[in-house]
C-alpha positions in Angstrom: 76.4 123.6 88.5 77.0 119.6 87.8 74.5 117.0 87.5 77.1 114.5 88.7 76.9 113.0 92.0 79.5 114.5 94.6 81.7 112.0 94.7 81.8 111.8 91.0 82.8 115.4 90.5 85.5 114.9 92.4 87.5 111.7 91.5 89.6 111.5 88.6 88.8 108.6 86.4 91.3 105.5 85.3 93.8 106.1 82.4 94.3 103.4 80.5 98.5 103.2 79.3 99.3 104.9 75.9 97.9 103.6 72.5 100.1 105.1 69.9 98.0 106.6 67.0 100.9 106.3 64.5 102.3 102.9 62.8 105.8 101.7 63.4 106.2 101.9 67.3 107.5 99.1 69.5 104.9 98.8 72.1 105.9 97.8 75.4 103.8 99.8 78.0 100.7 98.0 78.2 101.3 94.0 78.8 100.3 92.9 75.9 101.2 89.2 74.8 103.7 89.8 71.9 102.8 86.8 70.2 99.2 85.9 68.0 96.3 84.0 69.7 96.0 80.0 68.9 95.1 79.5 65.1 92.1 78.1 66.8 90.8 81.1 67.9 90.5 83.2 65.0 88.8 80.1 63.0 86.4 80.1 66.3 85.6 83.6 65.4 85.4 84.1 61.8 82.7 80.8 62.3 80.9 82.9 65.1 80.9 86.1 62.9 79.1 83.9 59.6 76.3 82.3 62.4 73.3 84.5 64.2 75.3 87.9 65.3 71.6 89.3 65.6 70.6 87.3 67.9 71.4 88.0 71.5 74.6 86.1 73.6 73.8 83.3 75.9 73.6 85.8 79.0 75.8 83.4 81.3 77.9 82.4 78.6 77.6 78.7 79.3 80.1 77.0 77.4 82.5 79.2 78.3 81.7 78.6 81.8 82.4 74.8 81.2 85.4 74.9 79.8 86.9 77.3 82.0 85.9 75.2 84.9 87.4 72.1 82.8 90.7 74.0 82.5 90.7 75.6 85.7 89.2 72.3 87.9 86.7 73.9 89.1 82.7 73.6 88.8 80.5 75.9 86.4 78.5 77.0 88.8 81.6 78.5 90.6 83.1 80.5 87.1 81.3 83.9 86.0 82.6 85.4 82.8 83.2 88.9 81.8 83.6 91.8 79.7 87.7 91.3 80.8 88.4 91.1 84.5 88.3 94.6 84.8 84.0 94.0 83.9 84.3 91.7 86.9 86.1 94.1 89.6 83.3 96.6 88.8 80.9 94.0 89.3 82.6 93.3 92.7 82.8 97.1 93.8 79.1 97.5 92.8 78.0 94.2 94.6 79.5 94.4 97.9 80.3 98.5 98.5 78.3 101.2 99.6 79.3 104.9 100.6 81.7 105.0 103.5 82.7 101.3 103.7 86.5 100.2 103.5 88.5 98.7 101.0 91.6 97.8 101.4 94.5 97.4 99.2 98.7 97.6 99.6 100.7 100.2 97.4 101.7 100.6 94.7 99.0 98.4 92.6 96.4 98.5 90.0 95.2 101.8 90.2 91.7 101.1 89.0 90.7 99.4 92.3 90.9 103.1 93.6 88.8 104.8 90.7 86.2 102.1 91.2 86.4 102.4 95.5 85.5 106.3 94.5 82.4 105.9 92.4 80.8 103.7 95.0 82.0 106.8 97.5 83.4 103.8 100.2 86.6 104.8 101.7 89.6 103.2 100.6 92.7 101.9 102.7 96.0 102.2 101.4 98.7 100.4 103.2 102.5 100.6 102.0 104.3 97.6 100.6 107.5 96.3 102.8 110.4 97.5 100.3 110.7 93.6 99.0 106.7 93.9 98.1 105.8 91.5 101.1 102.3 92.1 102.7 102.8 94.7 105.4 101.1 94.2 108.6 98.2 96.9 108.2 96.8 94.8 105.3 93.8 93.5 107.7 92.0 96.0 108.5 88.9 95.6 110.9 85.8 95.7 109.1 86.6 96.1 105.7 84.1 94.7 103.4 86.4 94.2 100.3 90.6 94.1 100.6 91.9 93.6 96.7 95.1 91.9 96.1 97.0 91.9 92.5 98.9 88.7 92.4 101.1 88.9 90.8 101.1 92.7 91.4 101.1 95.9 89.1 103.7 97.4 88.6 106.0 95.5 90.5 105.7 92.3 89.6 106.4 90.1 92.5 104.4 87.4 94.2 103.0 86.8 97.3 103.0 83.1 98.0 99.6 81.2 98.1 100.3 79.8 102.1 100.5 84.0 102.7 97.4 84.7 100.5 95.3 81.7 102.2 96.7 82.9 105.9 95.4 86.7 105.1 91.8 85.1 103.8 91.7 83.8 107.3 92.4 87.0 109.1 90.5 89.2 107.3 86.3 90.3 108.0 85.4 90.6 104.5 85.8 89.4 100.8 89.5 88.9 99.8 89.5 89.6 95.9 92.8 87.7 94.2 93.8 89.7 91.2 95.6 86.6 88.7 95.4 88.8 85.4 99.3 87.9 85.3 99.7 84.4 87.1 99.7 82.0 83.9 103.3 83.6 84.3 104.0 83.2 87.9 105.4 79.6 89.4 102.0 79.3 91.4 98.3 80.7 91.9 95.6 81.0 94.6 93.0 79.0 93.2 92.7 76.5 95.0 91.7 78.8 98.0 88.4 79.1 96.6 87.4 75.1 98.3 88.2 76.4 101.6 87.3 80.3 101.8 83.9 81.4 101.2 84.9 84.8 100.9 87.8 84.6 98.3 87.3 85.5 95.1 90.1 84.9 92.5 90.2 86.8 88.9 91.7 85.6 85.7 91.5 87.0 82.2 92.7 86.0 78.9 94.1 89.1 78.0 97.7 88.6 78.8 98.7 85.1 78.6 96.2 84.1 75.9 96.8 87.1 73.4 93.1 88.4 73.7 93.3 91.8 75.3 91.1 93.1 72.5 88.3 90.9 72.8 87.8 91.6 76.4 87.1 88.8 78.3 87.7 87.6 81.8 86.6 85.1 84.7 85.7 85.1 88.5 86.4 82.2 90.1 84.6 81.9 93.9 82.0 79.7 96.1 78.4 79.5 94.6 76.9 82.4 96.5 79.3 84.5 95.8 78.4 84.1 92.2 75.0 83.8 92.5 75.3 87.3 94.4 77.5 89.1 91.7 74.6 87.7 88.9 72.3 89.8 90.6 74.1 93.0 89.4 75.6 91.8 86.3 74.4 93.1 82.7 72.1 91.2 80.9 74.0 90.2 77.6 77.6 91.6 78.8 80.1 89.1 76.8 79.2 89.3 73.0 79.2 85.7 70.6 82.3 86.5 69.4 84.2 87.0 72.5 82.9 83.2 73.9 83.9 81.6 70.8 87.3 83.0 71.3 87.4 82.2 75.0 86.0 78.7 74.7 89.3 78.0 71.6 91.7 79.3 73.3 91.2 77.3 76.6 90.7 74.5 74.3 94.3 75.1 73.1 96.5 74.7 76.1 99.7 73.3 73.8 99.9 77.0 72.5 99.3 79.0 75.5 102.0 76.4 77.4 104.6 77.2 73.9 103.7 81.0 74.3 104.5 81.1 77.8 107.9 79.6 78.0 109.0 82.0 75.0 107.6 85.0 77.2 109.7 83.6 80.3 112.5 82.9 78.8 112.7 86.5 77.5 111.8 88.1 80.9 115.0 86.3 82.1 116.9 87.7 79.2 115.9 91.5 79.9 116.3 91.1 83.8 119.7 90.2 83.5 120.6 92.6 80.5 119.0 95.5 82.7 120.9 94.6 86.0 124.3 94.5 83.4 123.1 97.9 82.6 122.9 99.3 86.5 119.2 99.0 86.9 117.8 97.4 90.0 115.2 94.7 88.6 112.5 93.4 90.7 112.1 89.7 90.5 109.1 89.3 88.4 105.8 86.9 88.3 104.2 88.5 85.1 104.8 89.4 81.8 106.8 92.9 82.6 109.8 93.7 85.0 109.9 96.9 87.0 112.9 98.1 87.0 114.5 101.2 89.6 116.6 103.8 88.1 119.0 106.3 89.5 116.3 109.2 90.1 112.8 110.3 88.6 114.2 112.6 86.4 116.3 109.6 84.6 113.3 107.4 84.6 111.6 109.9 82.8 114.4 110.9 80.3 114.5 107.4 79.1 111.5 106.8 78.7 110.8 110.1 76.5 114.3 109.3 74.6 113.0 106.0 74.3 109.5 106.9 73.0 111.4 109.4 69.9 113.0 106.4 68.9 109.4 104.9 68.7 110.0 102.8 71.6 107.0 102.6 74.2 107.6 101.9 77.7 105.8 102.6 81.0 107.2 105.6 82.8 105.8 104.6 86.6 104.0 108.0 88.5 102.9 106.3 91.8 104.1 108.6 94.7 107.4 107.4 95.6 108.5 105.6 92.8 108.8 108.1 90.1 112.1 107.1 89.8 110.9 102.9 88.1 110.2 102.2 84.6 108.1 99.1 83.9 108.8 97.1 80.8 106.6 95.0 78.8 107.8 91.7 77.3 107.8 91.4 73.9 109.8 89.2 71.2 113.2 88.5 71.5 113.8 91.0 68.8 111.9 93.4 70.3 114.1 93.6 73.1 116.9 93.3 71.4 115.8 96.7 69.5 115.1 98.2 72.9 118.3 97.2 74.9 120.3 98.9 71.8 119.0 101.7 72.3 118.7 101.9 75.8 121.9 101.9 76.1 122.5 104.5 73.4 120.6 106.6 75.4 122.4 105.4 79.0 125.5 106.4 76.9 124.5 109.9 75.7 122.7 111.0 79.7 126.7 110.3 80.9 128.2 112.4 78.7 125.5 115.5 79.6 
């Protein structure tokens, strides 16, 4: 006997990547920024931590609202803020889905759009990447209430181009939910859709590029009734104090994030090129990772084990049909250093057996 609901019972839920439990690993499985948040924020939050802690948040976290409107040129009224942008796509599934309706999203992606299309029991749409992770034709699908696009995508990576993105937003029926957790790294961004398309919806977070995975904390970006809708189902207090003085110091501090970035970049075009010298095939990445193709699934999964004895932390990719990719986290210069050595120890020793 279970108490759950039926759809409930069923689905499995999201799993988060690997948190080692022991000290010394190199972690590059989760897309974490490598580098420390502006000294700004952590002055932001030990003064936020000294002031009223028991007294409840500002419920629509209003100053963080104006600045990210400032940085993003956009209006307040337009910007809700969130428990990370995960907080928000929840908010999204819960706002707009009911059992049975579609969603639609391409493959591979963020595998927590389908976790949160099964506890609203809709139905979701899965429609196969072209091989250069282009949008295949059988993205619009008739009647869909929500389609969800990463951008730049997980695991892979790559970018589809804001003309394509503002093209499909014309096309589709429903709400077109743009997935930015990655684009600070990307060469462009959809946000500027948002003037033009009442049903677009565009998600950014400052876990990645602004080193503050752990304080959770992300922003929707859409038209006013779009946000004024997605209020409606929002928890009362869900962004603590600290979390908004973060936010609000860290978009203040756009010299660091703009120093941070270019390190990250110019790393990701250090570990492309050493992995295609090594054989791999390396997708041309937007983010803070590269997906990279080995030979076979069973040599995708032997380095990444050999890797992980060496204390080394990657992503061993188990989406149907690409068992055979590893995606890689960018970390420091000498973190990648440390992991091309002994990739290629390891390349070295699967030869010889």
């Amino acid at each position: 006997m279970s108490f759950f609901r039926d759809n409930i019972e069923k689905m499995a839920g999201y799993v988060p990547g690997e948190q080692p439990q022991g000290e010394g690993y190199i972690k590059l499985n989760t897309n974490e920024n490598p580098f420390p948040p502006s000294p700004r924020v952590l002055a932001a939050v030990r003064e936020a931590a000294s002031a009223s802690l028991r007294l409840y948040p500002d419920p629509m976290a209003t100053k963080v609202r104006v600045k990210a409107a400032e940085v993003f040129g956009t209006r307040p009224e337009r910007v809700l803020v969130g428990n990370g942008s995960d907080e928000l796509l929840g908010l999204i599934a819960r706002a707009f889905l009911g059992p049975g309706d579609k969603v639609v999203y391409p493959y591979p992606t963020y595998l927590l759009y389908k976790v949160l299309v099964d506890i609203q029991d809709a139905t979701g749409v899965t429609v196969n990447f072209k091989e250069d992770f282009s949008l295949p034709e059988g993205i619009v699908v008739k009647g869909a209430k929500v389609t969800f696009l990463c951008n730049p995508n997980s695991p892979s990576g790559t970018m589809v181009w804001p003309d394509e993105v503002a093209r499909l937003a014309k096309r589709i029926d429903g709400v077109l939910v743009v997935d930015e957790a990655y684009v600070e790294f990307a060469d462009a961004n959809c946000l500027s859709l948002v003037e033009d398309n009442p049903n677009v919806i565009v998600l950014r977070t400052l876990s990645k590029s602004y080193s503050l995975a752990g304080l959770r904390l992300g922003f929707c970006i859409a038209q006013e009734e779009i946000i004024e809708g997605l209020i409606k189902v929002k928890d009362s207090y869900n962004v603590g104090r600290l979390s908004m003085a973060a936010a609000v110091a860290a978009l203040d501090d756009q010299q660091h994030l703009k120093e941070n970035l270019e390190k990250i970049k110019e790393v990701r075009s250090y570990l492309s090129e050493s992995l295609r010298e090594m054989g791999f095939f390396v997708y041309p990445s937007q983010a803070n990772f590269v997906f990279a193709r080995c030979k076979d699934a069973a040599a995708a999964r032997e380095i990444y084990e050999q890797l992980k004895r060496q204390k080394i932390l990657i992503r061993h990719i188990n989406y149907h049909g690409f068992e055979h990719c590893v995606r890689i986290s960018i970390g420091t210069r000498k973190e990648i250093d440390t992991l091309l050595e002994a990739l290629s120890e390891v390349l070295c020793e699967t030869k010889k057996s």
